[in-house]
TISE-280057 format. One record per residue: x, y, z negated of N, C-alpha, C in turn. Coordinates in Angstrom, 3 decimals, decimal comma. Atoms other than C-alpha are relative to their C-alpha. Last residue first. Layout:
// residues N
<<X; Y; Z>; <X; Y; Z>; <X; Y; Z>>
...
// end
This chain:
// residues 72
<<-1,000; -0,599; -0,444>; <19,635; 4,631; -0,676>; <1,148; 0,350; -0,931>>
<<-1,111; 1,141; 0,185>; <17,559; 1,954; -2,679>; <0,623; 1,003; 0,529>>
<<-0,467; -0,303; 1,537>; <14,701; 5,129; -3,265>; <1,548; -0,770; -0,366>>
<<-0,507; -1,230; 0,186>; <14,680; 5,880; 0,260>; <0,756; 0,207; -1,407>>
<<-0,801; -0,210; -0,935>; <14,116; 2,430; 1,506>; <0,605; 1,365; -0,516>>
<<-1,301; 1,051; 0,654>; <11,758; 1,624; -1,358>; <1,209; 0,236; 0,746>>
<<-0,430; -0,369; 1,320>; <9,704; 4,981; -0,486>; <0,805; -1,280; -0,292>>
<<-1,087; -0,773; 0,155>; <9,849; 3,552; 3,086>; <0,377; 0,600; -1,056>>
<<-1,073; 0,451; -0,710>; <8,261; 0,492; 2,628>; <1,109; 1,561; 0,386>>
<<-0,546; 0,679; 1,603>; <5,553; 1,876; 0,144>; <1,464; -0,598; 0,767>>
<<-0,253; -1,131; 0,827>; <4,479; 4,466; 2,989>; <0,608; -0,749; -1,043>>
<<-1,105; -0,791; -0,724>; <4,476; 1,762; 5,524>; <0,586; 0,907; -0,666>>
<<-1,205; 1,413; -0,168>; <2,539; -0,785; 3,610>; <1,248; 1,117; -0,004>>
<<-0,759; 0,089; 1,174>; <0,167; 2,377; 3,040>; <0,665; -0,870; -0,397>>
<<-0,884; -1,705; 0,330>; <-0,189; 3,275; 6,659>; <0,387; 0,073; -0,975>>
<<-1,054; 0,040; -0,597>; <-1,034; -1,024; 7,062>; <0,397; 1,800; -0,059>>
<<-0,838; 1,026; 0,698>; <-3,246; -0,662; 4,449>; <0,511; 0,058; 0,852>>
<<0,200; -0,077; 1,325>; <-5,438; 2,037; 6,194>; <0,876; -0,222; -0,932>>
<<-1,192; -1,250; -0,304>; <-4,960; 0,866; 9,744>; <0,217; 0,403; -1,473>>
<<-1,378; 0,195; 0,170>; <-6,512; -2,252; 7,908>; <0,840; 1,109; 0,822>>
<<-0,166; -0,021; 1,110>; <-9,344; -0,339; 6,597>; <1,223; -0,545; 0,277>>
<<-0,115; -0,894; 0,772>; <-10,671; 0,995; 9,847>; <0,898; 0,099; -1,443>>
<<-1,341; -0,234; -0,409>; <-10,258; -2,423; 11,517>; <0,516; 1,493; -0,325>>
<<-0,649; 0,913; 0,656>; <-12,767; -3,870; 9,266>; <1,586; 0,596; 0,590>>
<<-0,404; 0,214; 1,773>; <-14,672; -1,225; 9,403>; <0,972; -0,618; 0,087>>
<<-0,118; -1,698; -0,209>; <-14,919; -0,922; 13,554>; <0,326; 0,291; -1,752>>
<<-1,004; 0,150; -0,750>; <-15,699; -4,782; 13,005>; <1,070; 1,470; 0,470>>
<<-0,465; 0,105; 0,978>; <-18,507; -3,908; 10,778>; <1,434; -0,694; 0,734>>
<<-0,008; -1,821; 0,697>; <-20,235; -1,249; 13,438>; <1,155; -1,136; -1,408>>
<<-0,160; -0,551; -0,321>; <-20,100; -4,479; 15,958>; <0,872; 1,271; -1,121>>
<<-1,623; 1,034; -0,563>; <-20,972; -7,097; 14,257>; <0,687; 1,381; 0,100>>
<<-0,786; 0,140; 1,404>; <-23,849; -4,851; 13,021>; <1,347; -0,212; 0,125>>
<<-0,883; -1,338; 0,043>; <-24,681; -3,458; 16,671>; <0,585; 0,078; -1,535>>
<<-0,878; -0,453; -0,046>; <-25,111; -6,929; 17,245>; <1,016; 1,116; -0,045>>
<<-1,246; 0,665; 0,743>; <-27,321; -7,847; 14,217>; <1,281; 0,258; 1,175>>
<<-0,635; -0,757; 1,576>; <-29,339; -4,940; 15,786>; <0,767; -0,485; -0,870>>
<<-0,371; -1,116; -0,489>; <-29,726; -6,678; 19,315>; <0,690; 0,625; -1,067>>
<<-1,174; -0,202; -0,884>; <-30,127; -9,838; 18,072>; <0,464; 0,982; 0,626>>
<<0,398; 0,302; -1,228>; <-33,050; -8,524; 15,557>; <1,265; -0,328; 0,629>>
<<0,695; -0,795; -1,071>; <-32,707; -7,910; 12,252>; <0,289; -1,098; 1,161>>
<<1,079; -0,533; -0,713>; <-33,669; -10,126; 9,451>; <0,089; 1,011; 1,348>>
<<0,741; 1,089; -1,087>; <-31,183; -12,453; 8,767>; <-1,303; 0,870; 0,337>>
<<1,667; -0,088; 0,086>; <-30,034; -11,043; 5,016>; <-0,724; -0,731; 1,066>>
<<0,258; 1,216; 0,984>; <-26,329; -11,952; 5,567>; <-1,629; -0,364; -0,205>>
<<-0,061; 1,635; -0,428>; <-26,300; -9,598; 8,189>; <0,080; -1,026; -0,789>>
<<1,004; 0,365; -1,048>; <-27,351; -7,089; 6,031>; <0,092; -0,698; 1,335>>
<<1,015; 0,112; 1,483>; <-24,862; -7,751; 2,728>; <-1,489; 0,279; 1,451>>
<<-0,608; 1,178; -0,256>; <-21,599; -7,539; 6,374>; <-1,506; -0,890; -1,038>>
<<0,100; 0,474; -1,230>; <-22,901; -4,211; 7,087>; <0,121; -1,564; -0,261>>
<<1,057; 0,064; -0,354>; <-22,852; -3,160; 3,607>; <-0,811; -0,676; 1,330>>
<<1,380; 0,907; 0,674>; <-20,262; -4,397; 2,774>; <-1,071; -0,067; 0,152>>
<<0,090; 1,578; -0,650>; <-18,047; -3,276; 5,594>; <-0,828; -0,979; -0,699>>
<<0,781; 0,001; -0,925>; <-19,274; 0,580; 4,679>; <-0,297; -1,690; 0,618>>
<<1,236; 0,072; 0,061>; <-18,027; -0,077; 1,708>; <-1,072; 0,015; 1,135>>
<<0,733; 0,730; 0,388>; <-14,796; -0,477; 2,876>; <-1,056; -0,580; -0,966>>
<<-0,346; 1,234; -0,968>; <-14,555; 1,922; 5,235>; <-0,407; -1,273; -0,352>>
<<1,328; -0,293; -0,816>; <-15,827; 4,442; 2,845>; <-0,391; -0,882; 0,928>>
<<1,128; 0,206; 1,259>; <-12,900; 3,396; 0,194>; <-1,451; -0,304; 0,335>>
<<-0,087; 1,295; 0,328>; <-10,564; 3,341; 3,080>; <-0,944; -0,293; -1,096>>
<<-1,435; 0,314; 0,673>; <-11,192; 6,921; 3,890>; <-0,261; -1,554; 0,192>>
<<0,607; 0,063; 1,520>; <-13,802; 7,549; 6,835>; <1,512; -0,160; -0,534>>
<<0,273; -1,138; 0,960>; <-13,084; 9,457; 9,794>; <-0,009; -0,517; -1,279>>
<<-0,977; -0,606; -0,064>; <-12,412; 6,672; 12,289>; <0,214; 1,194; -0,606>>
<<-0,663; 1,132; 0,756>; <-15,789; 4,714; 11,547>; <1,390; 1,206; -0,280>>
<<0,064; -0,785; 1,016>; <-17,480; 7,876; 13,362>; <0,949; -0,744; -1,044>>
<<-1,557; -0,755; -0,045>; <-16,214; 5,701; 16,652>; <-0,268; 1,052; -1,132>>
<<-1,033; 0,862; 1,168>; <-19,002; 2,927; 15,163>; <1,254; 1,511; 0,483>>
<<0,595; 0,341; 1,186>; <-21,958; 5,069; 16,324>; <1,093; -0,279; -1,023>>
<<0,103; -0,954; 0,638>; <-20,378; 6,475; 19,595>; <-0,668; 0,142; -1,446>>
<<1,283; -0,865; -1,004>; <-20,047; 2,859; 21,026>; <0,315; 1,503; -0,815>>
<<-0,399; -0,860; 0,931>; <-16,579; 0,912; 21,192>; <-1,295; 0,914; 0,241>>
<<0,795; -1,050; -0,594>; <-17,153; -2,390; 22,823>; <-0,135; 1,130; -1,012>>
// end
């Protein structure tokens, strides 16, 4: 479920991304909010998590073709 909170996710760098997943991930660990607010955690750190591997997978891609270019 994609809300207008987590689609800001899609802006960050990978650095932002994943910090952002710590943080999210360091207050669900804690246990204090509410089922509602631990799901908009899930949620907002799932939107991270998949923030960071577009991320790494664009710089797989970028290291896969510099070897491709450089073996030519």
């Amino acid at each position: 479920m994609a809300t207008a909170q987590n689609s800001d996710v899609s802006a960050l760098s990978y650095e932002q991304a994943r910090d952002e997943l710590v943080r999210v991930v360091h207050e669900l660990e804690q246990g204090s909010s509410t089922l509602e607010e631990s799901l908009a955690l899930w949620e907002r750190g799932e939107a991270a998590a998949k923030r960071c591997e577009e991320w790494l997978l664009g710089a797989k891609a970028r290291l896969d073709a510099a070897r491709s270019a450089s073996s030519d």
